[in-house]
CHARMM-style PDB file with segment names, atoms N, HN, CA, C and O in Angstrom:
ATOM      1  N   UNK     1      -9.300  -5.029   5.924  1.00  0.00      PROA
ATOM      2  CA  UNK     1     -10.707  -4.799   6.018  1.00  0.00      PROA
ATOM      3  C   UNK     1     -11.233  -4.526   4.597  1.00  0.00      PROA
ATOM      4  O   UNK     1     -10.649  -3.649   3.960  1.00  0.00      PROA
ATOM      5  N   UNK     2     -12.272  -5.175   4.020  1.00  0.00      PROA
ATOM      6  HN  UNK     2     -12.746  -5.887   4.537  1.00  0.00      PROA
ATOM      7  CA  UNK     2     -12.727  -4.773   2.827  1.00  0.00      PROA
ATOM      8  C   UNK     2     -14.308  -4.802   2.970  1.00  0.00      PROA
ATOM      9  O   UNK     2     -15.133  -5.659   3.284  1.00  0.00      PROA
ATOM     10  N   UNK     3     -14.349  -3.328   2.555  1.00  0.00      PROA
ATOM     11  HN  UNK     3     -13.678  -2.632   2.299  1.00  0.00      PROA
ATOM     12  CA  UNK     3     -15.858  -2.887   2.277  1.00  0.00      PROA
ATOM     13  C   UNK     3     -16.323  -2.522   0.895  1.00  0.00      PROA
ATOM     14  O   UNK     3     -15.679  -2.028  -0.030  1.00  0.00      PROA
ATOM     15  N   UNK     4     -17.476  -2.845   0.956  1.00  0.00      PROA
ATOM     16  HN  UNK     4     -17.999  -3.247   1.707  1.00  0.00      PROA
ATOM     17  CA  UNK     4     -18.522  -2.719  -0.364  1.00  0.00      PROA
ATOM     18  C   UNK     4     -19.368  -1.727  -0.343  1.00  0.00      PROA
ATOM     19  O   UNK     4     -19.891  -1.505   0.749  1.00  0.00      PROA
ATOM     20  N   UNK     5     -19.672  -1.035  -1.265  1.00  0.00      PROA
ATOM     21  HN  UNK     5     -19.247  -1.216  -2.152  1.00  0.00      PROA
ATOM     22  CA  UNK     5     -20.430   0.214  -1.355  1.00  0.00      PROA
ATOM     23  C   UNK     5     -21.403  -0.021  -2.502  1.00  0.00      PROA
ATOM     24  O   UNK     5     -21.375  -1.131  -3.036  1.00  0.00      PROA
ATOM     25  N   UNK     6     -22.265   0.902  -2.945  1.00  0.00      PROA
ATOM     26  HN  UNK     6     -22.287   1.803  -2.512  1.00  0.00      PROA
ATOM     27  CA  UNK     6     -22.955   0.610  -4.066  1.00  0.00      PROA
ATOM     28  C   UNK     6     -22.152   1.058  -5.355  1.00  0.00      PROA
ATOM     29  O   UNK     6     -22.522   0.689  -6.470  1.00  0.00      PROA
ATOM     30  N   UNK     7     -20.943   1.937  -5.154  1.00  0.00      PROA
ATOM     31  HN  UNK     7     -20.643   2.236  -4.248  1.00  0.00      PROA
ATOM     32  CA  UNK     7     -20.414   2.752  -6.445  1.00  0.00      PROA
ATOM     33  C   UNK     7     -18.761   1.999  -5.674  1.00  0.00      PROA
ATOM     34  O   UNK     7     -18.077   1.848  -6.686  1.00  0.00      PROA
ATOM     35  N   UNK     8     -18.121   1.636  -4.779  1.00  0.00      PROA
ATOM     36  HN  UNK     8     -18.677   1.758  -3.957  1.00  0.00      PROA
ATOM     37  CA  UNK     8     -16.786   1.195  -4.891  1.00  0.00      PROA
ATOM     38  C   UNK     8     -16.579  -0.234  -3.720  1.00  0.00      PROA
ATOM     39  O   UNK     8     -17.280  -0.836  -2.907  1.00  0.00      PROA
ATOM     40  N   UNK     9     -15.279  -0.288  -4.203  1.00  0.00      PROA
ATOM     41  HN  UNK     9     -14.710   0.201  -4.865  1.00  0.00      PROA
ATOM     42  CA  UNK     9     -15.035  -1.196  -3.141  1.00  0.00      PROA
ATOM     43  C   UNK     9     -13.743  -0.730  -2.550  1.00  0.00      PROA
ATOM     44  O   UNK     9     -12.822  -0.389  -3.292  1.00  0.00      PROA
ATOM     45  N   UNK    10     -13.591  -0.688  -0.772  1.00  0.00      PROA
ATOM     46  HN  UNK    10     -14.339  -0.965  -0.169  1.00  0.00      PROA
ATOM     47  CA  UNK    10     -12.677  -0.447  -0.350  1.00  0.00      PROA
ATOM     48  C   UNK    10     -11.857  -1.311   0.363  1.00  0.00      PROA
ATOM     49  O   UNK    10     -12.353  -2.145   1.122  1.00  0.00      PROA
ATOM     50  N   UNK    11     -10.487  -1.192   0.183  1.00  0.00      PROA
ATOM     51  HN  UNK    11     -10.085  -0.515  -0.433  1.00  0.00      PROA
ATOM     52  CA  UNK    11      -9.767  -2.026   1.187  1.00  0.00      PROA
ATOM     53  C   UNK    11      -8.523  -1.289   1.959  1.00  0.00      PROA
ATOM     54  O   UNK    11      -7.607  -0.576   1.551  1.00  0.00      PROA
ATOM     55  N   UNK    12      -8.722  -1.552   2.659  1.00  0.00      PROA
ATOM     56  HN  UNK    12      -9.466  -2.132   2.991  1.00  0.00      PROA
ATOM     57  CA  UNK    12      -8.011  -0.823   3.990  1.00  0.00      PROA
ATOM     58  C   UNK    12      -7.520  -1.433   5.103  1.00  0.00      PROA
ATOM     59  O   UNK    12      -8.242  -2.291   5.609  1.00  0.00      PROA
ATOM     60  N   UNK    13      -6.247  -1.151   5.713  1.00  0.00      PROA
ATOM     61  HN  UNK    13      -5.660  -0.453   5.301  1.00  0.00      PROA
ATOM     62  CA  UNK    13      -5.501  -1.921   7.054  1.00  0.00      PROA
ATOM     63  C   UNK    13      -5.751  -0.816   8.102  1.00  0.00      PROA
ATOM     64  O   UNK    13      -5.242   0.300   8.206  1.00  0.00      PROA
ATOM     65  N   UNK    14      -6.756  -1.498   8.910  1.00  0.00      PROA
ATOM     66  HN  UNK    14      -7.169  -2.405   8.826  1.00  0.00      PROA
ATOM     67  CA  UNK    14      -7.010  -0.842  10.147  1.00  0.00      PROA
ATOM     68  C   UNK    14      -5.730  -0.891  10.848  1.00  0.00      PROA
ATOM     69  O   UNK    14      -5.535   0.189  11.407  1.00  0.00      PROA
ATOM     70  N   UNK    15      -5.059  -1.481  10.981  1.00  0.00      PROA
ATOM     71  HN  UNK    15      -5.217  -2.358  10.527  1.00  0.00      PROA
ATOM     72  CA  UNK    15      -3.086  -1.735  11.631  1.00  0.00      PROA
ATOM     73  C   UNK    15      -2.632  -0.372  11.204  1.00  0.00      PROA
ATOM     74  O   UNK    15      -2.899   0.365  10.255  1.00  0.00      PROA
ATOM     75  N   UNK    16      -1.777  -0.298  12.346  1.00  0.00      PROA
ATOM     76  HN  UNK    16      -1.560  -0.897  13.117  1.00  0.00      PROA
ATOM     77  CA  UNK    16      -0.523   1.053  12.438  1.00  0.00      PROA
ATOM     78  C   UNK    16       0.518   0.396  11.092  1.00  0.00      PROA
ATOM     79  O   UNK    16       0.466  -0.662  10.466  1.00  0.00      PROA
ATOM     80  N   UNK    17       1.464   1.614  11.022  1.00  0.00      PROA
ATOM     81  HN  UNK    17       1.506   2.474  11.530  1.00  0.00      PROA
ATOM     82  CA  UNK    17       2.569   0.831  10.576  1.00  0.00      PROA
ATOM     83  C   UNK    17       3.240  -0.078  10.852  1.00  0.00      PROA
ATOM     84  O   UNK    17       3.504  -0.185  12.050  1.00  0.00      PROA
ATOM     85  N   UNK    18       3.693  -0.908  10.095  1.00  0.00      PROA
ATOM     86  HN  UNK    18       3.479  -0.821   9.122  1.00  0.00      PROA
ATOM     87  CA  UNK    18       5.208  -1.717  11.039  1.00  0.00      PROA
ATOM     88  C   UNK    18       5.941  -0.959  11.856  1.00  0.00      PROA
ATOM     89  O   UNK    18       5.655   0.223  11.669  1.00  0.00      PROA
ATOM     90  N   UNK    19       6.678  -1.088  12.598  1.00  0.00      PROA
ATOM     91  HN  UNK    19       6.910  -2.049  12.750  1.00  0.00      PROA
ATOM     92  CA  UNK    19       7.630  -0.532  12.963  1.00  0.00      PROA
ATOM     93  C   UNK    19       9.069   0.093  12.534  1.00  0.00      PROA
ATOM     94  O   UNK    19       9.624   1.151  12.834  1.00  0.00      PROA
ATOM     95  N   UNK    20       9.432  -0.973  11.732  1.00  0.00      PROA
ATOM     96  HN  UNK    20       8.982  -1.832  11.489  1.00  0.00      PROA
ATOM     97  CA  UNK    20      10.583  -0.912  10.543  1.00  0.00      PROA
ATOM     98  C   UNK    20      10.417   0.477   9.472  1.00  0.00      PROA
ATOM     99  O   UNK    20      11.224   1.363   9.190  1.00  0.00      PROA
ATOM    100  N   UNK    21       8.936   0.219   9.008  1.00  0.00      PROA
ATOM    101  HN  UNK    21       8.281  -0.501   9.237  1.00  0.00      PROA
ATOM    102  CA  UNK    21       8.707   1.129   8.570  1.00  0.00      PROA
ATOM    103  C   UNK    21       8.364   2.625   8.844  1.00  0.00      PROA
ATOM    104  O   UNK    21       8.689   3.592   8.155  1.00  0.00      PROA
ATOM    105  N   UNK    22       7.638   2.610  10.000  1.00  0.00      PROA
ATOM    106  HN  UNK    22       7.374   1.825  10.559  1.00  0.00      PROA
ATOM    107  CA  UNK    22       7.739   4.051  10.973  1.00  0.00      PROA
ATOM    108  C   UNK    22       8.704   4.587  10.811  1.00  0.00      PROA
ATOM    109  O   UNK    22       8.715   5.726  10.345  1.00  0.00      PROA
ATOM    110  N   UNK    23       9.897   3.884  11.171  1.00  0.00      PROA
ATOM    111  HN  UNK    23       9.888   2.958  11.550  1.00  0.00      PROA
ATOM    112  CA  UNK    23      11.191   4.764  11.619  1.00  0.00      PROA
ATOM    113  C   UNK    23      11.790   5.171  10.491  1.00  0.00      PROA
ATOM    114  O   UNK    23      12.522   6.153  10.609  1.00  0.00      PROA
ATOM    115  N   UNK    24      11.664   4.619   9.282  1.00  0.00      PROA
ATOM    116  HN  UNK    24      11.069   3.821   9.187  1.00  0.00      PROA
ATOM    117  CA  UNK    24      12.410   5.381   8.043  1.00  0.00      PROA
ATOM    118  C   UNK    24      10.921   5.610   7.101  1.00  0.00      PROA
ATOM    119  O   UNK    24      11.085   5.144   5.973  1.00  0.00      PROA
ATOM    120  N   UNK    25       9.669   6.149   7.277  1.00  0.00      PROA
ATOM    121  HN  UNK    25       9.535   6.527   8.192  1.00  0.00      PROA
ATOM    122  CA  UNK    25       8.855   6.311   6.517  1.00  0.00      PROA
ATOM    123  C   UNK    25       8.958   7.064   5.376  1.00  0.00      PROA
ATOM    124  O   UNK    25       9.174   8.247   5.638  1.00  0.00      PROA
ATOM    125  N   UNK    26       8.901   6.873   4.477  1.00  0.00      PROA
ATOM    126  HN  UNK    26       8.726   5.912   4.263  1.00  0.00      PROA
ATOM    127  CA  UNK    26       8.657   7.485   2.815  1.00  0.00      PROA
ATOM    128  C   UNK    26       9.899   6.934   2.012  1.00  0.00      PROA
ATOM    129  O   UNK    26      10.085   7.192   0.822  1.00  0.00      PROA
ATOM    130  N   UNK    27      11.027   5.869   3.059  1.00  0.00      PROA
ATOM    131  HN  UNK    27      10.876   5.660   4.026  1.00  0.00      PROA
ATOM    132  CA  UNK    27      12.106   5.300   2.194  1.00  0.00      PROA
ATOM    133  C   UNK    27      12.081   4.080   2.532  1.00  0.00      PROA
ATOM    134  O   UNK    27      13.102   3.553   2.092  1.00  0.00      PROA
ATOM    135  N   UNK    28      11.408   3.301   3.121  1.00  0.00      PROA
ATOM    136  HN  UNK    28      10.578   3.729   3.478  1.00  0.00      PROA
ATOM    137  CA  UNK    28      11.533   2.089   3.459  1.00  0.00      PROA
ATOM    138  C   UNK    28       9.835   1.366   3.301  1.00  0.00      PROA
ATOM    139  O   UNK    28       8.861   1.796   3.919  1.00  0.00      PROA
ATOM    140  N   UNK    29       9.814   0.265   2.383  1.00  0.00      PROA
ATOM    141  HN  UNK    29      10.606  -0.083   1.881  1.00  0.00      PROA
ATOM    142  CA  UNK    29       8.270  -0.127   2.360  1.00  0.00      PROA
ATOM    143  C   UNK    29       8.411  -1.951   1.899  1.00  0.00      PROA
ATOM    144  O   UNK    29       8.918  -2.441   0.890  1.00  0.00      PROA
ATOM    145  N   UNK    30       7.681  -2.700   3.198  1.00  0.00      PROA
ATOM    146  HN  UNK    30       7.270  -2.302   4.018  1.00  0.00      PROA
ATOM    147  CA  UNK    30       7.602  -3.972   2.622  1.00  0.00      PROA
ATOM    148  C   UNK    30       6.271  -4.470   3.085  1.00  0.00      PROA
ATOM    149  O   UNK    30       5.894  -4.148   4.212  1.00  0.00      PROA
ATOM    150  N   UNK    31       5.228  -5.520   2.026  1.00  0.00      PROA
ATOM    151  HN  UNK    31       5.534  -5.782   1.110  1.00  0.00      PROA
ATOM    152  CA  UNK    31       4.036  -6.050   1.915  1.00  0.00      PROA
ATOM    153  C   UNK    31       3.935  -6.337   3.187  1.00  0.00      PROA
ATOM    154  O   UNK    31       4.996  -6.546   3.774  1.00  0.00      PROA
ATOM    155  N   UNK    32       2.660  -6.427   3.959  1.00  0.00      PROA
ATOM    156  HN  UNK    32       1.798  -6.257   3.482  1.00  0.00      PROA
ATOM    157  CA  UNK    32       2.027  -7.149   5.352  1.00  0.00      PROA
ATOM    158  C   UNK    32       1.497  -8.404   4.450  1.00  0.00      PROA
ATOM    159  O   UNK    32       1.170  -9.388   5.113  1.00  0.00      PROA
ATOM    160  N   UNK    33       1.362  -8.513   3.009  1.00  0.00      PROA
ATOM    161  HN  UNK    33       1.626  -7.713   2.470  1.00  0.00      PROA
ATOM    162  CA  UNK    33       0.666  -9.607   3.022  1.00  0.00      PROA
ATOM    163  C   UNK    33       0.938 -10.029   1.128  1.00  0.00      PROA
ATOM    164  O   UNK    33       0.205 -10.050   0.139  1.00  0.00      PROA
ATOM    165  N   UNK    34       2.607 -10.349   1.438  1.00  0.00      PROA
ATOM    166  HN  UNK    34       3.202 -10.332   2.241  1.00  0.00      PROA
ATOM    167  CA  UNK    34       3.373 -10.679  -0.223  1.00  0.00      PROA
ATOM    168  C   UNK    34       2.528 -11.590  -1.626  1.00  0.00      PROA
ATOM    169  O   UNK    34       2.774 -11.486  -2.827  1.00  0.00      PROA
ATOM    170  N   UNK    35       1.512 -12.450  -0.955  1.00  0.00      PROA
ATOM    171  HN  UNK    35       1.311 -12.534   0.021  1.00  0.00      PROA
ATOM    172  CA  UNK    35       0.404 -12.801  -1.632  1.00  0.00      PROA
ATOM    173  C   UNK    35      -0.710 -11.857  -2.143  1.00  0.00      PROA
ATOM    174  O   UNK    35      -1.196 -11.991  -3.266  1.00  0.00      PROA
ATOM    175  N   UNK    36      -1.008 -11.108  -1.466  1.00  0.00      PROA
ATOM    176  HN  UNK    36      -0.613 -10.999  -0.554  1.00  0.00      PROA
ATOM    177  CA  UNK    36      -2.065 -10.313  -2.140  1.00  0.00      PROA
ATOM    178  C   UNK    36      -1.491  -9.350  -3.148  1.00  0.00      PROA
ATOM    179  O   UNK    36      -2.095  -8.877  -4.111  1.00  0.00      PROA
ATOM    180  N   UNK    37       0.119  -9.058  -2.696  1.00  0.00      PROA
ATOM    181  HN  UNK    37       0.610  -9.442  -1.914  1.00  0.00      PROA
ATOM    182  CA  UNK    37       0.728  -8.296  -3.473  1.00  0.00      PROA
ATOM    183  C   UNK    37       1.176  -8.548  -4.929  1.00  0.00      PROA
ATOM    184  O   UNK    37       1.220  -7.830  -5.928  1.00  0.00      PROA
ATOM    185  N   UNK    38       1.542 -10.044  -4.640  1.00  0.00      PROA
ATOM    186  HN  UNK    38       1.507 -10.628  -3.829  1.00  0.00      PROA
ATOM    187  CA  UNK    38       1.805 -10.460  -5.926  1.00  0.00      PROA
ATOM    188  C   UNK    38       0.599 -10.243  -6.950  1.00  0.00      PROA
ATOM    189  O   UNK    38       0.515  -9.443  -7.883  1.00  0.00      PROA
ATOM    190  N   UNK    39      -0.522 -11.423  -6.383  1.00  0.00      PROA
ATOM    191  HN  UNK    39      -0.454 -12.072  -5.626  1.00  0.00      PROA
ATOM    192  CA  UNK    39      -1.871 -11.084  -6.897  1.00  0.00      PROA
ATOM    193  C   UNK    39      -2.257  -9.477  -8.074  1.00  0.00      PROA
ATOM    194  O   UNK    39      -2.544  -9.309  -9.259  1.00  0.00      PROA
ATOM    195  N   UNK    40      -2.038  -8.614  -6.874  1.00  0.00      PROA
ATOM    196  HN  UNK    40      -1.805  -8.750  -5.911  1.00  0.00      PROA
ATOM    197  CA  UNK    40      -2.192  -7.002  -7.489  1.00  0.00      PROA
ATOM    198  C   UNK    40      -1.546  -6.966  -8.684  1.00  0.00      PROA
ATOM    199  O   UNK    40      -2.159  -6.626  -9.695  1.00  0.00      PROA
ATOM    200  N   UNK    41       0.304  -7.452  -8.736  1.00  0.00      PROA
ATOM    201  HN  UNK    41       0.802  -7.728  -7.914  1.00  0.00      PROA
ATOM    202  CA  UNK    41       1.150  -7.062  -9.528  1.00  0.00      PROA
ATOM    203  C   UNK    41       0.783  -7.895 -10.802  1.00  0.00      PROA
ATOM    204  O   UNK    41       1.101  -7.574 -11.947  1.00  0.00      PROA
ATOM    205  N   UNK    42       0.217  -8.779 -10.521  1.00  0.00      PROA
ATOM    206  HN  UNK    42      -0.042  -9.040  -9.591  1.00  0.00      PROA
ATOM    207  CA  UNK    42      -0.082  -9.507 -11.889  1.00  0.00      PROA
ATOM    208  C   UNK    42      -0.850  -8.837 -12.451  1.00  0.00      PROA
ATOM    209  O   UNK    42      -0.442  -8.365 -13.513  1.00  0.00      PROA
ATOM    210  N   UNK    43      -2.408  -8.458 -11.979  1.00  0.00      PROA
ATOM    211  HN  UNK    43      -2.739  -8.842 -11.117  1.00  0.00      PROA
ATOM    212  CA  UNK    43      -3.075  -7.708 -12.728  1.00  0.00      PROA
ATOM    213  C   UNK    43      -2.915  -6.459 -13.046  1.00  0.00      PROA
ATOM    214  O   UNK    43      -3.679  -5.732 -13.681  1.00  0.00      PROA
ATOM    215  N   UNK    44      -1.415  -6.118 -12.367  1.00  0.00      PROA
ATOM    216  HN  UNK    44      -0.794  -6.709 -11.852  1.00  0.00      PROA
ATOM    217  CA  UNK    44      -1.467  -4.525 -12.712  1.00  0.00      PROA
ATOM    218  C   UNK    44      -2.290  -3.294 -12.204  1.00  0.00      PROA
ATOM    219  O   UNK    44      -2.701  -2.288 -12.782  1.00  0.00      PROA
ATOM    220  N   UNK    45      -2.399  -3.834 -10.639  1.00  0.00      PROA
ATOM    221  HN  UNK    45      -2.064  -4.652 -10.170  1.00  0.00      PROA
ATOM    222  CA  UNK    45      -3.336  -3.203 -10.247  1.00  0.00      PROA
ATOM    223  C   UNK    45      -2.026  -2.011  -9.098  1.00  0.00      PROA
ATOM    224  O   UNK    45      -2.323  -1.098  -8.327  1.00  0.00      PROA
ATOM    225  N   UNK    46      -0.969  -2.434  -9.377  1.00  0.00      PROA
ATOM    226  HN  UNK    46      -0.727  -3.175 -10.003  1.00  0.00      PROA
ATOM    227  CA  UNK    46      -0.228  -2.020  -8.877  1.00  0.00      PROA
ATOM    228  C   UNK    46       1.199  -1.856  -9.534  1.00  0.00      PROA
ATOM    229  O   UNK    46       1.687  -2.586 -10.397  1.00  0.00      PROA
ATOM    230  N   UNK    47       1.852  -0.574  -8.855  1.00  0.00      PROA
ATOM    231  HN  UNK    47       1.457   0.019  -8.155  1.00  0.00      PROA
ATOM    232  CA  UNK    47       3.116  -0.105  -9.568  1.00  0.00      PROA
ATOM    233  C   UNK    47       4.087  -1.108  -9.130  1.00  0.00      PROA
ATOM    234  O   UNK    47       4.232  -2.248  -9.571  1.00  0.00      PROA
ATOM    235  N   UNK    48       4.821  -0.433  -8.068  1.00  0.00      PROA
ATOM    236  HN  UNK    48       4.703   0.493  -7.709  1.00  0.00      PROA
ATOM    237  CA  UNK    48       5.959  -1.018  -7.304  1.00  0.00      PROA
ATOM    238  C   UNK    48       6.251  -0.818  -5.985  1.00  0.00      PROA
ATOM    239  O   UNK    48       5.805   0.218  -5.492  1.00  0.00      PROA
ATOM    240  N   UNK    49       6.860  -1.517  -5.321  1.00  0.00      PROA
ATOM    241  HN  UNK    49       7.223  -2.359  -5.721  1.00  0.00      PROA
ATOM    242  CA  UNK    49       6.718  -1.284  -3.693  1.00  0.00      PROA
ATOM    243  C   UNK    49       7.405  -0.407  -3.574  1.00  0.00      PROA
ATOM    244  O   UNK    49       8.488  -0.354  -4.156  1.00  0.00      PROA
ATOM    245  N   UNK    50       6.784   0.900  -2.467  1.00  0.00      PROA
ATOM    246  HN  UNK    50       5.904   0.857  -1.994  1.00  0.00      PROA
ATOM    247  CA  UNK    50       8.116   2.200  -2.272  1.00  0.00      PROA
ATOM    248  C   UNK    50       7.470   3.111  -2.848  1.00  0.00      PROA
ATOM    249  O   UNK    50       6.929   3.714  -1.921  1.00  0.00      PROA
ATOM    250  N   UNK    51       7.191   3.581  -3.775  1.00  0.00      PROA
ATOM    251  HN  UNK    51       7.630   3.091  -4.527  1.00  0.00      PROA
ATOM    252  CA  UNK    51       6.921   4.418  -4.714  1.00  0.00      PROA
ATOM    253  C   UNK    51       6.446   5.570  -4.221  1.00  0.00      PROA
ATOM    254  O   UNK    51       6.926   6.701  -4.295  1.00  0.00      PROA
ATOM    255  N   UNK    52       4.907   4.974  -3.422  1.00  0.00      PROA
ATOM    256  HN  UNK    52       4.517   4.055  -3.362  1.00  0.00      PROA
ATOM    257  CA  UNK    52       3.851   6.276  -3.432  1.00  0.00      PROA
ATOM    258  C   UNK    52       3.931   7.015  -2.405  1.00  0.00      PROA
ATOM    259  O   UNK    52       2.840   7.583  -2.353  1.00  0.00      PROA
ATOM    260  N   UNK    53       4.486   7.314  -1.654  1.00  0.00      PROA
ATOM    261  HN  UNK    53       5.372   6.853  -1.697  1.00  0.00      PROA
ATOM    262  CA  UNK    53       5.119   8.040  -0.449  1.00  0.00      PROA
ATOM    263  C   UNK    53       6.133   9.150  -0.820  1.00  0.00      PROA
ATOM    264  O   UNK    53       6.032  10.254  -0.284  1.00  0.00      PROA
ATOM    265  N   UNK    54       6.907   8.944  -1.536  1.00  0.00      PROA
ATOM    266  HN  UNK    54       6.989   8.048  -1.971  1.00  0.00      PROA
ATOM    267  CA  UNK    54       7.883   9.680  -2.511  1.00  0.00      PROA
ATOM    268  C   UNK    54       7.479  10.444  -3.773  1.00  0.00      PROA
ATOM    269  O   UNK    54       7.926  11.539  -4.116  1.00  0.00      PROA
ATOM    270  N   UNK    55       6.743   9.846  -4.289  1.00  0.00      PROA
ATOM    271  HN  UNK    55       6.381   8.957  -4.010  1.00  0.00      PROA
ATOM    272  CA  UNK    55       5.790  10.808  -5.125  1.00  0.00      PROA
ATOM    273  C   UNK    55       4.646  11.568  -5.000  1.00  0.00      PROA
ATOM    274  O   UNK    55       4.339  12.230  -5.991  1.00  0.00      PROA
ATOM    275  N   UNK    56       3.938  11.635  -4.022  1.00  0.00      PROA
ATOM    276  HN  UNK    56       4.187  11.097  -3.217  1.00  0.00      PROA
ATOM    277  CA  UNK    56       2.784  12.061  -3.294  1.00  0.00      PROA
ATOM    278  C   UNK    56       4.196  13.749  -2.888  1.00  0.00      PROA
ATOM    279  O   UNK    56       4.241  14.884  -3.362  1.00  0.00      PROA
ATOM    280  N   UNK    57       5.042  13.055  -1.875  1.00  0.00      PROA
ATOM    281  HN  UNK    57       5.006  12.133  -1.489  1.00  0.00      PROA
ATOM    282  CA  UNK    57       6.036  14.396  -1.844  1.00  0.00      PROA
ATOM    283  C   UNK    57       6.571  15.551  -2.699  1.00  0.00      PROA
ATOM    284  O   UNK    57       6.589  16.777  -2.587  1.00  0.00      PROA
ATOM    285  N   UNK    58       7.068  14.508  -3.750  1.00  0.00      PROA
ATOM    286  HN  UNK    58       7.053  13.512  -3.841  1.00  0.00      PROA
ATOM    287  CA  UNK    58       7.538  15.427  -4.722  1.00  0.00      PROA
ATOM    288  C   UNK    58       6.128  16.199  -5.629  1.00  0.00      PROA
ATOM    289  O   UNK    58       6.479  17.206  -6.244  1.00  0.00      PROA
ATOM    290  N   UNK    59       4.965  15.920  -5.734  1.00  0.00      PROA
ATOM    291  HN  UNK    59       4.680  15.102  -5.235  1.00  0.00      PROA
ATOM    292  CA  UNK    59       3.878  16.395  -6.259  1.00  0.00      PROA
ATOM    293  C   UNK    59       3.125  17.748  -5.083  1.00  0.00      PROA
ATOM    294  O   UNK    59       2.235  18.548  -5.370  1.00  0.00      PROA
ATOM    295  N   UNK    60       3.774  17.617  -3.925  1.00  0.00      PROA
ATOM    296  HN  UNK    60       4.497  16.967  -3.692  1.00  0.00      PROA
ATOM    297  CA  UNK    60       3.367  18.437  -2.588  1.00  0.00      PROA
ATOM    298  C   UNK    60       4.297  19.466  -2.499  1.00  0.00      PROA
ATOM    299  OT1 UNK    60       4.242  20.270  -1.568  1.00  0.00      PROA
TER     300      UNK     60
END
């Protein structure tokens, strides 16, 4: 889902988790959509898959 605002733009998956991922959450993470991902990684709009679940923790 991507929305427009006057100051941002948001994008967001109205979808639950995978399933795969439910069951081991904060150690297990793969793209719903490996194209957009790549996309991101080129521009650097993104770290690495996995990451932010594990660090959000250790910062908590």
């Amino acid at each position: 889902m991507v929305q427009l605002y006057d100051d941002r733009l948001e994008i967001s998956n109205p979808g639950g988790l995978l399933p795969y991922v439910a069951a081991d959450f904060g150690h297990r993470s793969r793209s719903r959509n490996p194209l957009i991902f790549r996309m991101f990684t080129r521009l650097h709009l993104v770290e690495s898959v996995g990451t932010g679940i594990p660090r959000i923790a250790r910062i908590l």
